[in-house]
C-alpha angles and dihedrals in degrees: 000000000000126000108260109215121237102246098187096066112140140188118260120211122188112195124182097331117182137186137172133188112193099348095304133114121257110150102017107193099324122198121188134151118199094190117217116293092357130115118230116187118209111214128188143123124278114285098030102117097259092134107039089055086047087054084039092059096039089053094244097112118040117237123232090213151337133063128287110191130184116191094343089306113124100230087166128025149102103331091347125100114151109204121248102255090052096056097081086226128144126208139184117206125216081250100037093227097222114176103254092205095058129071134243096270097042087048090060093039091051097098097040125090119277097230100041103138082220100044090116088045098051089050092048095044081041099054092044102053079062096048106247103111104165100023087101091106100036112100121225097258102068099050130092125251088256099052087045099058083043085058097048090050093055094044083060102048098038089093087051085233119199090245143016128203121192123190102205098312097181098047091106097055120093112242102276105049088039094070100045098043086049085058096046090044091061101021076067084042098052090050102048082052084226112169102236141175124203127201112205138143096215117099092203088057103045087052091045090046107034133088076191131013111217101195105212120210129168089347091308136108113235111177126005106181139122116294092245084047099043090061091040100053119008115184090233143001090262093065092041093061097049107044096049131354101280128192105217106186123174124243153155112258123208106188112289094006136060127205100225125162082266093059136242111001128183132230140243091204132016111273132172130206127335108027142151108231123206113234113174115206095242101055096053108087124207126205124161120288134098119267088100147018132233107248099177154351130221125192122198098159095239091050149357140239129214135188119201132196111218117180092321090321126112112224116179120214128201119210120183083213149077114281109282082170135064133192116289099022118133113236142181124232132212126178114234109182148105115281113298135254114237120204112208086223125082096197093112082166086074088094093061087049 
């Protein structure tokens, strides 16, 4: 059986969205667009306010201001609140809340109409689009973690809503299923063309999941871009350090060049005195000599990991090879890459903050 397409996917935009619990903080005018049929990952540390804009989107946490919109309906907003069951949207929760008294095919049915004359017919296409044709009859408890998120995705998508949100759906999954049930899950979604958000706090995944890729800090959005885009060319240094290992050195800049440790580095834009400059670990290069030592070695088998002590700074290379460098050797580095991105503040200890 082919994949039906969902054909009631909407745009969800997100505009100046706040929230405060006791008097504190916690979404601070939030801005964020999920396109039609795109998926759009929101990233960010713990605490940040991720999953209360994901309730807040859902309905299930009321804003103190600002608008939430799903296909140019006003589900929040002034003296508007749908409430969460009329908002034709689907979630997946980090424990996947199935109900442990029904079986596999209740549990999917559970969202569609009772006296839909294909009821029977939605839970098995749907089942079956997750892989999991004949487990109607098996109850949760005797599934793996694997089959039961399975089941809670379907059991979201079995009404087609117009939009799906998913708080980090595969944290309970050990490494390696993880992986391949994070590929199934949007490979289906790709292919349903179902607008989705995802909450998580793993930079691999967000990349691996996302269209686009919205880094979240302090109940703000900092940086929504594609995930290519997002390593390229992060709005701050903040956002370079946490979406990738990032080398930030400081550095006079002189128009199109910056004078860095490594030498001489151009630039991707004209700057002018004090900057950070963004250096990434796989595009700095070592060969023997003597303007730094080898700290450390890492081998993961499909690449390596160095740490290298400059002139009291720390600066991390990336080689897609075996080891050709022990600790202790003394190295030369060069720098390989495009043209840098230079940060008009010198507080590299922003990434720490």
């Amino acid at each position: 059986m082919g994949i039906v397409k969902t054909s009631s996917s909407r745009q969800l935009v997100v505009r100046g969205v706040t929230k405060r619990f006791d008097g504190a903080s916690v979404l601070r005018g939030v801005d964020l667009t999920v396109d039609k049929g795109s998926s759009v990952t929101l990233l960010g540390p713990s605490g940040c306010g991720k999953t209360t804009l994901l309730r807040a989107v859902a309905g299930l946490e009321r804003i103190d201001a600002g608008t939430i919109s799903l296909g140019g309906r006003t589900l929040t907003g002034g003296d508007t609140f749908v409430a969460p069951e009329r908002r034709r949207i689907g979630m997946v929760f980090q424990d996947w809340a199935l109900f442990p008294h029904l079986d596999v095919a209740a549990n999917v049915a559970y969202g569609l109409a009772k006296d839909s004359d294909n009821r029977l017919a939605m839970v098995d296409e749907t089942l079956e689009m997750v892989g999991l044709s004949g487990f109607g009859r098996r109850m949760p408890s005797t599934l793996s973690g694997g089959e039961q998120q399975r089941v809670a995705i379907a059991r979201a998508i079995a009404p087609r809503p117009d939009a799906l949100l998913l708080d980090e759906p595969f944290s309970n999954l050990d490494a390696g299923l993880r992986a391949v049930v994070r590929s199934d899950t949007r490979a289906l979604l790709r292919e349903l063309e179902m607008t989705t958000l995802f909450v998580t706090h793993d930079q691999g995944e967000a990349f691996v999941l996302g269209d686009e890729v919205a880094v979240m800090k302090d109940g703000v959005i900092r940086q929504q871009a594609a995930p290519d885009r997002l390593y390229s060319a992060p709005t701050d240094p903040w956002v370079a350090a946490f979406v990738g290992e990032a080398n930030l050195l400081l550095a006079d800049a002189d128009g199109q060049t910056a004078t860095t440790i490594l030498g001489s580095i151009p630039l991707a834009s004209q700057a002018f005195g004090r900057h950070t400059v963004l250096l990434r670990p796989e595009q700095i290069y070592l060969a023997p000599g003597s303007s730094g030592e080898v700290k450390s070695v890492e081998f993961y088998g499909h690449d390596c990991s160095y740490r290298v002590d400059v002139g009291g700074t720390e600066i991390i290379v990336r080689s897609i090879a075996a080891p050709t460098f022990a600790r202790g050797d003394h190295v030369a580095l060069s720098y390989q890459g495009p043209d840098a991105i230079a940060y008009p503040s010198p507080e590299v200890d922003e990434k720490t903050s």
